[in-house]
C-alpha positions in Angstrom: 0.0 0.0 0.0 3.1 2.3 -0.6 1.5 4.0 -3.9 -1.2 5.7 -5.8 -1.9 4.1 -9.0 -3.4 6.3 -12.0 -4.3 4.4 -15.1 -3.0 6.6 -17.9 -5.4 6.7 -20.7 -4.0 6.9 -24.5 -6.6 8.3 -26.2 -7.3 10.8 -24.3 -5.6 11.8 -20.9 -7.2 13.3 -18.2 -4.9 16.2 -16.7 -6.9 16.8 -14.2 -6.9 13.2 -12.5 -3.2 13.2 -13.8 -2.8 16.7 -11.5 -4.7 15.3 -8.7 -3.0 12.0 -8.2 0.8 14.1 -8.3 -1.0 16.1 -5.8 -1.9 13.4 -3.2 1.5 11.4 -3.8 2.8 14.7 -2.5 0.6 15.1 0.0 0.5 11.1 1.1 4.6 10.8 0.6 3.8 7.5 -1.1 5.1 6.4 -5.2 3.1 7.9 -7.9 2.3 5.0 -10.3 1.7 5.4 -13.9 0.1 2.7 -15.6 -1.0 2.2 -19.4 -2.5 -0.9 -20.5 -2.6 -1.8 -24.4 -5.4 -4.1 -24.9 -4.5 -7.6 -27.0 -5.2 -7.8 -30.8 -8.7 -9.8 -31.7 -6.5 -11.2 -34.3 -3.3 -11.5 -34.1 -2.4 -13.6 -37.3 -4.0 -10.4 -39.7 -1.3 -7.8 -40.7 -4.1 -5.1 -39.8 -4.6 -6.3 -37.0 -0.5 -6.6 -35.9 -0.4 -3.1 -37.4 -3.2 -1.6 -35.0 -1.4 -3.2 -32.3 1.6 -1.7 -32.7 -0.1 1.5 -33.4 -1.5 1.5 -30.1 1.6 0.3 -28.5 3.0 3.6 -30.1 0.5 5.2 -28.4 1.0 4.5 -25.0 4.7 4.9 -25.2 3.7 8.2 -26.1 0.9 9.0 -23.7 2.9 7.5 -20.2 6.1 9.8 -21.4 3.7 12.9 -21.4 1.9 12.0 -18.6 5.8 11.6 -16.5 6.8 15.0 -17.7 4.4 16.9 -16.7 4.4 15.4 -13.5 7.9 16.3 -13.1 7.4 19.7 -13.6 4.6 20.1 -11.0 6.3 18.0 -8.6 9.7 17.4 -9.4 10.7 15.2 -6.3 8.1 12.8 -6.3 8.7 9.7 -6.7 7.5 8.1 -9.9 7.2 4.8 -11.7 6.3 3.8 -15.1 4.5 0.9 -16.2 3.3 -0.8 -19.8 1.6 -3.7 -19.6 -0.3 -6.0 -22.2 -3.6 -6.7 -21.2 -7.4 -5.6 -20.9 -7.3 -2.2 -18.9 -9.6 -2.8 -16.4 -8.9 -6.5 -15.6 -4.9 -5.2 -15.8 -5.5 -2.1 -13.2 -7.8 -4.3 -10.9 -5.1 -6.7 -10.1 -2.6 -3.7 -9.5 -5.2 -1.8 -7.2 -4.9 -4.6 -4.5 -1.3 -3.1 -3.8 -2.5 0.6 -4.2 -3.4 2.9 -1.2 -5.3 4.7 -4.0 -6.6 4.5 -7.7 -6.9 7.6 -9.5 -8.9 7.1 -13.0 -9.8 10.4 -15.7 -13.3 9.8 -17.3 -14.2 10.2 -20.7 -18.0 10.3 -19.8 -19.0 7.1 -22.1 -22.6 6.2 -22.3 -23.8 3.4 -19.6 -23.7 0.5 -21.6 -20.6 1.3 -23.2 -19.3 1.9 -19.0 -21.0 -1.9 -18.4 -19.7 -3.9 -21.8 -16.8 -2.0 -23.4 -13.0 -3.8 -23.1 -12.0 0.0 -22.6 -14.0 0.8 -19.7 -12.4 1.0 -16.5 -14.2 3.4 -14.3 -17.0 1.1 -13.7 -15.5 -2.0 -13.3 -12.6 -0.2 -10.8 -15.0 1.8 -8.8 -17.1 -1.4 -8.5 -14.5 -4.1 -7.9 -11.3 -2.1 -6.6 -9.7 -3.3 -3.2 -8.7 0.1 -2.2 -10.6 3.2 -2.4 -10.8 4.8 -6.3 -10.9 8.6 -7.1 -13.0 9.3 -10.7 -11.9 13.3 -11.8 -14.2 14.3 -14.5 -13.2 17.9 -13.9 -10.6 20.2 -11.7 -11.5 20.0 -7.6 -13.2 23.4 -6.5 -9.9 24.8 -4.6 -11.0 28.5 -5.0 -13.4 27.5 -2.7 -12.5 29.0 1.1 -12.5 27.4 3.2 -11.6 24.4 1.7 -14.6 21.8 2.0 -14.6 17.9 1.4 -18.2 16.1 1.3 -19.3 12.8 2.9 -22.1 10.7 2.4 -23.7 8.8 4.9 -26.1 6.4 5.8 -25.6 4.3 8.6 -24.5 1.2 6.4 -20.6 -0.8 6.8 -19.7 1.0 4.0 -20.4 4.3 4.8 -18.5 4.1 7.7 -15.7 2.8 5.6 -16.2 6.5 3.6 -16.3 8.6 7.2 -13.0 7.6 8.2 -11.6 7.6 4.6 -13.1 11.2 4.5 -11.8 12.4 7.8 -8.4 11.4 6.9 -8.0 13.4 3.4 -9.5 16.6 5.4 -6.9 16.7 7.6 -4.2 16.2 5.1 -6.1 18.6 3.1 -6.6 20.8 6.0 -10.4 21.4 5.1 -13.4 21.0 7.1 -15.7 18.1 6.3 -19.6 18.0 5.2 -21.3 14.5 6.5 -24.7 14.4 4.4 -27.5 12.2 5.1 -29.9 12.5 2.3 -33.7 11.0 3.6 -35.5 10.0 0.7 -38.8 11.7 0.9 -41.4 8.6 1.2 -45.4 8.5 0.4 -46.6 7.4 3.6 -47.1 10.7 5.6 -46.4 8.8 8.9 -42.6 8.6 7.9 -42.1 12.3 7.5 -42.4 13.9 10.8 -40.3 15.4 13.2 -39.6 11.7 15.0 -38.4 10.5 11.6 -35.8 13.5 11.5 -34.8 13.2 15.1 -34.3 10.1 14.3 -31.9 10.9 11.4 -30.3 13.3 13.3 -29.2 10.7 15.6 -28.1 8.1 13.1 -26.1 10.3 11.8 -24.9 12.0 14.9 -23.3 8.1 15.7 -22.4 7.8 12.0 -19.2 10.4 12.9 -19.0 10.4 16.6 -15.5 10.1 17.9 -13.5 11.2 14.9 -13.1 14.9 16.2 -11.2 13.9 19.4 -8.9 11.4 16.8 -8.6 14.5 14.6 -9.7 17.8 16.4 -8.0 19.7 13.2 -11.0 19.1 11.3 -14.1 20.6 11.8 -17.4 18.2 11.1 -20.4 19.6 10.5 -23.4 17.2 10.0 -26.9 17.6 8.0 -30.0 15.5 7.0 -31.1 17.0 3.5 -34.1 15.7 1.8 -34.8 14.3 -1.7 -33.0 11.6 -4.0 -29.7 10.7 -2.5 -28.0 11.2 -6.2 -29.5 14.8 -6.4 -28.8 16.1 -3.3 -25.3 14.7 -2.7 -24.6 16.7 -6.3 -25.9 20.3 -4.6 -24.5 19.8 -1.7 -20.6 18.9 -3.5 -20.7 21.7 -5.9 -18.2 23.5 -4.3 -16.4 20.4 -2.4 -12.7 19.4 -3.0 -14.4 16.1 -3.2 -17.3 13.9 -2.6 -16.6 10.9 -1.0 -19.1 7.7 -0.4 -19.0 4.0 0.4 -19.8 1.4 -1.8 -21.3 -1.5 -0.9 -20.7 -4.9 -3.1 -24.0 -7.1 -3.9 -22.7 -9.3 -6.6 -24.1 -9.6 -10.0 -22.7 -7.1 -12.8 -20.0 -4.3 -12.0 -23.1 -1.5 -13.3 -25.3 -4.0 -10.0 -22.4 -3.9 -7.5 -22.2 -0.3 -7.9 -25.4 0.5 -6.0 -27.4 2.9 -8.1 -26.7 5.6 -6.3 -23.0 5.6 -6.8 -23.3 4.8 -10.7 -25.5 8.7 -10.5 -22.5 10.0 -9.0 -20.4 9.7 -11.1 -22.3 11.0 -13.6 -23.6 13.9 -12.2 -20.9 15.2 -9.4 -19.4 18.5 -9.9 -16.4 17.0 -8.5 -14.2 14.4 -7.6 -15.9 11.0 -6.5 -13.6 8.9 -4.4 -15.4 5.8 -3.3 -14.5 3.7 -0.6 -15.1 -0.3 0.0 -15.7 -2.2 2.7 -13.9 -4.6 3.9 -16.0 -7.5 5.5 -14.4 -9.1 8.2 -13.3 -13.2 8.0 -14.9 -14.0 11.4 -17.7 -13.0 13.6 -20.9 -10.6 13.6 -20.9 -7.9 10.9 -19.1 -4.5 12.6 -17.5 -1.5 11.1 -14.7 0.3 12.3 -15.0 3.7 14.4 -12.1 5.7 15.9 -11.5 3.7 18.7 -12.4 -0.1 17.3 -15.1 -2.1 16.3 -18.9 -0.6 16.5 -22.0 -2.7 15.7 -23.5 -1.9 12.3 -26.6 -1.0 11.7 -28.4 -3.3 9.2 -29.7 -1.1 6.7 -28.7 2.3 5.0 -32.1 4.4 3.6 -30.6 4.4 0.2 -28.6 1.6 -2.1 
């Protein structure tokens, strides 16, 4: 866990998730890893076919040696490493994330079943799948912004809790303040939408971040219920955030179905960074997550997938 891995994409690299990952080597101290992945020929006995490989081969050469220099000149100690590898991005990047403290991926915004079925998708199948927590830049982080402001979404579920302490972390390295957002889905019984049901909210979420500001009393945590669709409301309420940062919970199935639906919105629709975090199920014993001073029973059920 000693780097952060960004998958270099030859066609068409994303500076700004090239800019943030040099950033948070820096910040981290860790080995910036860049990785380019040249997909295998569909025929490899055609000339056409050798030719396009070699093409794209070219390609990456190309694309990792830009990608280093500019590096260089924003950060011109780090620490970097160059790979090339043969292979299917995704399933390539996916076997290096389980020895990455981070994965840092650019998005070229393909359509969703292009993200589910294409051999050069990789945000989906990394956000979905990774071991470690993977950052999706479609655009520059809001750092004009004062004071600086990172987002959290929670919900009371394992993997939430994964995302709180993930999101507590970066603020203080960051030395922002942090936004923990529980969005309540507005529901059609009346019953479910008094004053109780917010208390009650208010409480979850209230236990969702408790303890973190005595393990880090640099950051300040402010906490609020909003409601409305989860996907809508976490996308107002990051639209001037460094970052947004959730959990992800795994349910089998698909990547597109292990993503949770809310998650796949995201990613689509954030005005900024999406990190998403996993959870990592223990081998033995009840189902806990993991607060600032140990193990915490879980509540079964988050209000939104």
């Amino acid at each position: 866990m000693n780097d952060i891995l960004l998958g270099v994409d030859p066609r068409e690299q994303s500076v700004p998730a090239l800019v943030w990952a040099a950033d948070e080597a820096e910040r981290r101290g860790l080995v910036l890893r860049l990785v380019v992945a040249v997909p295998p020929a569909h025929d490899g006995l055609r000339y056409d076919a050798l030719a396009h490989q070699s093409a794209l081969r070219f390609r990456a050469e190309s694309a990792i040696a830009d990608a280093e220099d500019l590096v260089r000149e924003l950060h011109g100690g780090l620490r970097i490493v160059t790979e090339r590898v043969n292979g299917v991005p995704a399933t390539v990047l996916l076997d290096m994330a389980q020895h990455a403290a981070l994965v840092v991926l650019g998005s070229r915004r393909l359509g969703r079943p292009a993200e589910m079925f294409s051999e050069s998708s990789v945000v989906v199948p990394l956000t979905a799948r990774a071991d470690c927590p993977v950052v999706v830049v479609r655009a520059p982080e809001h750092t004009a912004v004062h004071p600086p402001t990172l987002v959290v979404g929670v919900d009371g579920s394992e993997s939430s809790q994964a995302a709180v302490a993930f999101a507590v972390e970066e603020a203080s390295l960051r030395e922002a303040r942090l936004r923990a957002v529980w969005v309540w889905p507005r529901s059609l019984l009346a019953h479910d939408d008094g004053q109780e049901g917010l208390a009650e909210r208010c409480r979850f979420l209230a236990e969702s971040v408790a303890g973190w500001a005595e393990k880090y009393p640099d950051v300040a945590v402010s906490q609020e219920v909003l409601r409305g669709h989860p996907v809508e409301q976490l996308a107002l309420a990051s639209q001037e955030s460094l970052s947004l940062v959730v959990g992800r919970r795994g349910r089998g199935g698909y990547s597109g179905m292990r993503l949770g639906s809310t998650v796949h919105g995201l990613l689509h629709r954030a005005p900024c960074p999406v990190i998403t975090v996993p959870f990592r199920t223990a081998s033995t014993g009840p189902a806990t997550r993991h607060g600032p001073t140990g193990p915490v029973p879980v509540r079964p059920t988050g209000p939104y997938p």
